[in-house]
C-alpha positions as CSV (number, residue, x, y, z in Angstrom):
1,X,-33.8,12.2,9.2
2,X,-31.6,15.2,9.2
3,X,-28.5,16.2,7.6
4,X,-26.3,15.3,9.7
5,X,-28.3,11.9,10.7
6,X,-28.2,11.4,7.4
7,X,-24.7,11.4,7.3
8,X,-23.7,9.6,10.1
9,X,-26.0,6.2,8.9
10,X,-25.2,6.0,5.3
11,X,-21.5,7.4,4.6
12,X,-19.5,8.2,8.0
13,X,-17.3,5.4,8.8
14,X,-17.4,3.4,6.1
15,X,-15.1,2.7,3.3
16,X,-11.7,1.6,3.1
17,X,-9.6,2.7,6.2
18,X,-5.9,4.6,4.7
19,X,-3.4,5.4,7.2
20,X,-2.5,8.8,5.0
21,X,-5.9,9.8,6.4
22,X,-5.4,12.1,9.7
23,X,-8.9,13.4,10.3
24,X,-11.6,12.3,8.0
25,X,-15.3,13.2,8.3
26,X,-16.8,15.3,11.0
27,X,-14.2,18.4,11.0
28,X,-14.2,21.6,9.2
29,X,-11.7,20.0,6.5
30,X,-10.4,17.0,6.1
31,X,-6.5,16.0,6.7
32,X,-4.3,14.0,4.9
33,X,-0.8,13.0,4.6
34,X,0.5,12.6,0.7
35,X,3.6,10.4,0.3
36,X,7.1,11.6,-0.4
37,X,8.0,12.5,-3.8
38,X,4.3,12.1,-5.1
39,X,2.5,14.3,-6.9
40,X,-1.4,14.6,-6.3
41,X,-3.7,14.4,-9.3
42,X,-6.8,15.8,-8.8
43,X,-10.5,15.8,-10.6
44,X,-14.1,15.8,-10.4
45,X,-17.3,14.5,-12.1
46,X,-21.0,15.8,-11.7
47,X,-24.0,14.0,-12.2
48,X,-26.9,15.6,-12.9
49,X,-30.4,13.3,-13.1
50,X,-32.2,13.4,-16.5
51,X,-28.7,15.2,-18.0
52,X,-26.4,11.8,-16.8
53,X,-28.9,9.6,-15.3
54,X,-32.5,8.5,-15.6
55,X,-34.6,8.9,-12.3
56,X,-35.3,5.0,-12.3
57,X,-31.5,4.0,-12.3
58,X,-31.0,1.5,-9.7
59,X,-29.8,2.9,-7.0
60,X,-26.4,0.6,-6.0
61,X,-25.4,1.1,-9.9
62,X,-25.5,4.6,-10.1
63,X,-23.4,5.1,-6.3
64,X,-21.1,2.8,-8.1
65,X,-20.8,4.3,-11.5
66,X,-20.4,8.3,-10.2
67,X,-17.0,6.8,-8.4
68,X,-16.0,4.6,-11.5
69,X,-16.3,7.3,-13.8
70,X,-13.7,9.8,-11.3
71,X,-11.7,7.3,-11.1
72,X,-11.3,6.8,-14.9
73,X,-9.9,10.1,-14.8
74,X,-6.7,8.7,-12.4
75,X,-6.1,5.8,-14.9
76,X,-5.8,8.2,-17.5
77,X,-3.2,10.2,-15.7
78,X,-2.0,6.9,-14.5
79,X,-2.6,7.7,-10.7
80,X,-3.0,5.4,-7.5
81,X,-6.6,6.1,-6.0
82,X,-6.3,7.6,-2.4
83,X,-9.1,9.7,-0.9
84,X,-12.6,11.8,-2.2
85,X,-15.1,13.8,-1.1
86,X,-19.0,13.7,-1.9
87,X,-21.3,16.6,-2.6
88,X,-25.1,15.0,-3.3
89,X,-27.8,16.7,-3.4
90,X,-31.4,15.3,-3.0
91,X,-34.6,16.6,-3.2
92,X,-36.3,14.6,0.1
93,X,-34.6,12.2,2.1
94,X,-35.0,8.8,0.9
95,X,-33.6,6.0,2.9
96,X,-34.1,3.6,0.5
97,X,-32.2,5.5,-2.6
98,X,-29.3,6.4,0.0
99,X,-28.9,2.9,1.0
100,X,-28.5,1.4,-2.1
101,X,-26.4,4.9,-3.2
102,X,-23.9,4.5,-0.7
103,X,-24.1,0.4,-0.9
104,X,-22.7,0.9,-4.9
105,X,-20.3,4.1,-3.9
106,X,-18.2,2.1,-0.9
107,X,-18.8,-1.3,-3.0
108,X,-16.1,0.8,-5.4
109,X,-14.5,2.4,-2.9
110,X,-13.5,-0.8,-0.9
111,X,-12.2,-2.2,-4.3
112,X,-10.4,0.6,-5.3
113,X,-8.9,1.5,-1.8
114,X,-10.1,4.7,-1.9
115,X,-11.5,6.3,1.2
116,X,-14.1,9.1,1.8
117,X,-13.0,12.4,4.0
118,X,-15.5,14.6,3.7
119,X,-18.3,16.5,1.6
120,X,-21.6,18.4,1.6
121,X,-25.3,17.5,1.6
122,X,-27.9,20.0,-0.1
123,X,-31.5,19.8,-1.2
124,X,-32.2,20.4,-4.1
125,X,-32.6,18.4,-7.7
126,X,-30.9,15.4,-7.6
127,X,-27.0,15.7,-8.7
128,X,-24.0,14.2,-7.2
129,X,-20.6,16.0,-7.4
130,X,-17.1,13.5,-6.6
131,X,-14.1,14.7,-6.4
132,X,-11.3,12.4,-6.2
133,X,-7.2,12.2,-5.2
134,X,-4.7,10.2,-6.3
135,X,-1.2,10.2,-6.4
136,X,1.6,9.9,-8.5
137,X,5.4,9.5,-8.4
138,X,6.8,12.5,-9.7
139,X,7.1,13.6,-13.1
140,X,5.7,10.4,-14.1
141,X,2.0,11.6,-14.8
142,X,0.3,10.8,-18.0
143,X,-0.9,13.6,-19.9
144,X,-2.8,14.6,-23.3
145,X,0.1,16.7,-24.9
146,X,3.1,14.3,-25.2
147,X,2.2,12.2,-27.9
148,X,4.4,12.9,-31.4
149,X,4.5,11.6,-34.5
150,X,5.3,7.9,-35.5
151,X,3.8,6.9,-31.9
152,X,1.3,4.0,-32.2
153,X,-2.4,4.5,-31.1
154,X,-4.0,1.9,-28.5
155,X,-7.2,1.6,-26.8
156,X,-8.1,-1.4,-24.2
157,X,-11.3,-3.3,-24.2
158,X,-14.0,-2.9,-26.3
159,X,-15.9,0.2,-27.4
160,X,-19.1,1.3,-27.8
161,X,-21.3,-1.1,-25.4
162,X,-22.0,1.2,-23.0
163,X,-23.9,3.6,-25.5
164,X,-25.8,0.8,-26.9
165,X,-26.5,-0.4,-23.5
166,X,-28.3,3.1,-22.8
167,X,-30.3,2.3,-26.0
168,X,-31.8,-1.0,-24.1
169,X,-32.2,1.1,-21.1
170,X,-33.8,3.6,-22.8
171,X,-36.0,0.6,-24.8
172,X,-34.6,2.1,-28.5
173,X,-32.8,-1.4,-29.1
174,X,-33.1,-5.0,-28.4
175,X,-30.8,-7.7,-27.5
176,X,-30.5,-11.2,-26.8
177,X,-30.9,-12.1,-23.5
178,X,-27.5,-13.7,-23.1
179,X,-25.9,-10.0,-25.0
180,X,-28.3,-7.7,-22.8
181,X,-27.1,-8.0,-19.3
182,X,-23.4,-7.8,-20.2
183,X,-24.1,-4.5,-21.8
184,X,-26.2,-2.7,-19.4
185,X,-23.8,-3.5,-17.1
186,X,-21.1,-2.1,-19.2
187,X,-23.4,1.4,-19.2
188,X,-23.9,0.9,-15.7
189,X,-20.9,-0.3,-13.9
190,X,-18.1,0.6,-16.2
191,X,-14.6,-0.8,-15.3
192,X,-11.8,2.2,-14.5
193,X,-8.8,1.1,-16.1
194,X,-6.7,2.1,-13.0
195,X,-3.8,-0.8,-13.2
196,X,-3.7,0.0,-16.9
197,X,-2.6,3.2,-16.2
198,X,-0.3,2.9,-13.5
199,X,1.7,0.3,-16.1
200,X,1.5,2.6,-18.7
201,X,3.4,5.2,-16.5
202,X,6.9,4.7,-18.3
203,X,6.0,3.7,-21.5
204,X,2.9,5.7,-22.8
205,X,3.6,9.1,-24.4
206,X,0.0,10.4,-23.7
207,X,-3.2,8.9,-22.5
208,X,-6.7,10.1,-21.9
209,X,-10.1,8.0,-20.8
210,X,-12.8,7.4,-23.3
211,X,-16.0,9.4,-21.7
212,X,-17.2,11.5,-24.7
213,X,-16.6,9.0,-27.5
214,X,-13.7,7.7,-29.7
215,X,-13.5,10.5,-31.7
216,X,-14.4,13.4,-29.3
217,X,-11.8,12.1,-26.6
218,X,-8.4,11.3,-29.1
219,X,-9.4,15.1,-31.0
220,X,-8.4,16.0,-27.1
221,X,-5.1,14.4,-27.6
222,X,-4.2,15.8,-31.0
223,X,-5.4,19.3,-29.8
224,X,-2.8,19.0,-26.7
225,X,-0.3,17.6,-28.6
226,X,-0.3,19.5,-31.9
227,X,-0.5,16.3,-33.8
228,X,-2.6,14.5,-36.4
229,X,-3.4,10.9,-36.6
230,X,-4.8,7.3,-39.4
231,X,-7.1,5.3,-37.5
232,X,-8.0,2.2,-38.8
233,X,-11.6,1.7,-38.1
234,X,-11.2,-2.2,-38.9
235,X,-8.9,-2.2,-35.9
236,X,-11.7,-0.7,-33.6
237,X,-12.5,-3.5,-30.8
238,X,-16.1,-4.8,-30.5
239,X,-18.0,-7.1,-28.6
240,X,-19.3,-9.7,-29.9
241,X,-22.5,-8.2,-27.7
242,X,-22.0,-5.1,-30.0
243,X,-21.6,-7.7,-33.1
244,X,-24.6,-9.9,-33.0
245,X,-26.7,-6.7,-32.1
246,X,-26.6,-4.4,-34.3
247,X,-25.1,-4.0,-37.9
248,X,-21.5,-2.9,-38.4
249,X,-22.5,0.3,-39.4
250,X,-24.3,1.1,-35.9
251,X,-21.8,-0.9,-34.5
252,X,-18.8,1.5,-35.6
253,X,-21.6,4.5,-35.1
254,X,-21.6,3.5,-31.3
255,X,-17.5,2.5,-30.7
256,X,-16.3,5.9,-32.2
257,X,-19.0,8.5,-31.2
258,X,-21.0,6.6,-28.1
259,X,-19.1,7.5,-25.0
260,X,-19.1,6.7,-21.5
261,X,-16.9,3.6,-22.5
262,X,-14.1,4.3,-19.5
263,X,-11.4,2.5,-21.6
264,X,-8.0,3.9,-21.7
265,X,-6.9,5.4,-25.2
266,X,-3.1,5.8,-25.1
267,X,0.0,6.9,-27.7
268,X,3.3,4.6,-27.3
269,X,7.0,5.4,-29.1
270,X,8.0,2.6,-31.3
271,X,10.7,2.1,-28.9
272,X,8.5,1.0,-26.3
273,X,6.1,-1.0,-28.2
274,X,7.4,-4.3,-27.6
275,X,7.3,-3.7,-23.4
276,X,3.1,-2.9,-23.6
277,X,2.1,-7.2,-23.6
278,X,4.6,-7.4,-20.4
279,X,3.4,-4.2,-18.4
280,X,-0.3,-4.8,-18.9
281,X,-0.2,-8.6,-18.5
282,X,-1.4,-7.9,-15.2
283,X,-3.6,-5.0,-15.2
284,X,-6.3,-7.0,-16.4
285,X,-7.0,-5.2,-19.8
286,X,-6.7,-6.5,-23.1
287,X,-5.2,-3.7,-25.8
288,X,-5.5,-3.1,-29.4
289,X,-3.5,-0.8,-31.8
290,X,-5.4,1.3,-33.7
291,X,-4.0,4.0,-35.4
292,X,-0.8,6.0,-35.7
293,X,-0.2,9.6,-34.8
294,X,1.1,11.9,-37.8
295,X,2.5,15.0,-38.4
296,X,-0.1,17.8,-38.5
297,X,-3.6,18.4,-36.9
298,X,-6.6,16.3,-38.8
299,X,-7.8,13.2,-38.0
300,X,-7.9,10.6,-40.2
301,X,-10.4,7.8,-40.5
302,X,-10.3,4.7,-43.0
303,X,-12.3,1.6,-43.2
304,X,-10.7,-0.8,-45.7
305,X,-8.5,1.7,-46.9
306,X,-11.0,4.2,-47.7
307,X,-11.5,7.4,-46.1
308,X,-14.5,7.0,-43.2
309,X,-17.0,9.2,-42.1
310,X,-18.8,8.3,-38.9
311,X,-22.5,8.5,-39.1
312,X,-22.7,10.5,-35.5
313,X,-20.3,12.9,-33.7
314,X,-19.3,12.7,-29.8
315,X,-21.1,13.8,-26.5
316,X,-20.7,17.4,-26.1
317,X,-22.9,19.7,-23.1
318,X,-23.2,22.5,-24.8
């Protein structure tokens, strides 16, 4: 099969159709139509195998999680999902991989609404580069650097599972049968928080998506923001997966340092806080306060009052 075979059977016509779409795949660029007074966020994720992926990830899971984790980055920035491009490149053409691949990519894309308008194929190792566009109304982006002191500290869902779900992958711990499934999934088809942050537009100060750990990702915030911040690591959310796993120690280890969660971790004014329950009550995530931003620059962690150290630190590449 050749590239542009390749192409036309697996990714060309498929995907959600978008009427801001006026020429799509097949031209030297793609073109599309942004709606008045929005603003277009813009981002993109690589995936390189045995750096992000294992070679014997299934297939479907790893087309779906290269989207979800790109479109993480719009619900951080509390964006609507509207068009993306693909850049993979394979070693040999396998029809088998690359049905399952694009089954898992458009299986997001259709749920998301988010269509594909063009891209590149390349041989080579295997990586896959996504670069996706949303929009948002104007001057209503969420960013890293607003959050000031006195504002409360929230994260939704739970934290942690996916970096303990790599560890069953990977065969360096063991679960239940009934606790295993739920959290390879959660490693493997992680849940963009993208009607989270479209609520949180008007009420969050700041916001940022959990993809390098707990205490990697808010250090991002308090950087941007010149601020400092008390988390209370009772406060952090687990799963009862995570629970009846591992210890608390590992547990905590995992939901501040582990990474590739895709939950939302957002700053909200006092003045706000009693409209969170009504905005997110249909975005499908649950929330919990954590912590509270301060004046200065350190990070604070305690654990029944005490200071906390964590026994790891976050995902960095280099």
């Amino acid at each position: 099969m050749k590239e542009f075979q390749l192409i036309e059977c697996y990714f060309s016509n498929r995907g959600p159709t978008r009427r801001d779409v006026k020429l799509g795949i097949g031209d030297d660029c793609a073109l599309v139509q942004p709606a008045e007074n929005k603003s277009i966020a813009i981002s993109c994720d690589t995936l390189v195998e045995n750096v992000h992926f294992f070679p014997d990830m299934p297939p479907a899971a790893l087309g779906y999680k290269a989207l979800a984790v790109n479109l993480s980055d719009l619900a951080a920035m509390g964006a609507e999902p509207a068009w993306m491009t693909l850049a993979l490149t394979l070693p040999e053409v396998d029809e088998t991989w690359l049905s399952g691949f694009s089954e898992g990519l458009f299986e997001a894309a259709d749920y998301y609404g988010i269509a594909l308008i063009g891209g590149d194929t390349t041989r080579g190792p295997r990586a896959i580069n996504i670069t996706v566009h949303g929009q948002v109304p104007q001057g209503k982006a969420l960013t890293r650097h607003g959050a000031k002191a006195g504002d409360w500290i929230y994260v939704t869902g739970t934290l942690g599972d996916s970096a303990l779900g790599l560890d069953i992958i990977r065969g360096a711990q063991q679960a239940r049968a009934e606790h295993k499934e739920f959290l390879i999934n959660r490693h493997y088809r992680p849940t963009p928080r993208v009607l989270a942050g479209q609520a949180l537009r008007s009420l969050a100060s700041s916001a940022i998506d959990l993809s390098d750990g707990f205490i990697s990702d808010i250090g991002h915030v308090l950087k941007a923001s010149a601020v400092g911040a008390v988390v209370d690591v009772n406060c952090i959310p687990l799963s009862r997966a995570m629970q009846d796993t591992v210890s608390e120690e590992h547990a905590l280890g995992y939901a501040l340092t582990g990474g590739e969660d895709y939950e939302l971790l957002f700053t909200v004014p006092e003045a706000q806080k009693g409209a969170l329950e009504t905005a997110l009550s249909h975005a499908g995530a649950k929330f919990v306060r954590v912590g509270q931003i301060c004046a200065g620059s350190k990070l604070k962690l305690q654990l029944k009052g005490e200071p906390f150290t964590p026994p790891y630190h976050g995902f960095e590449h280099f």
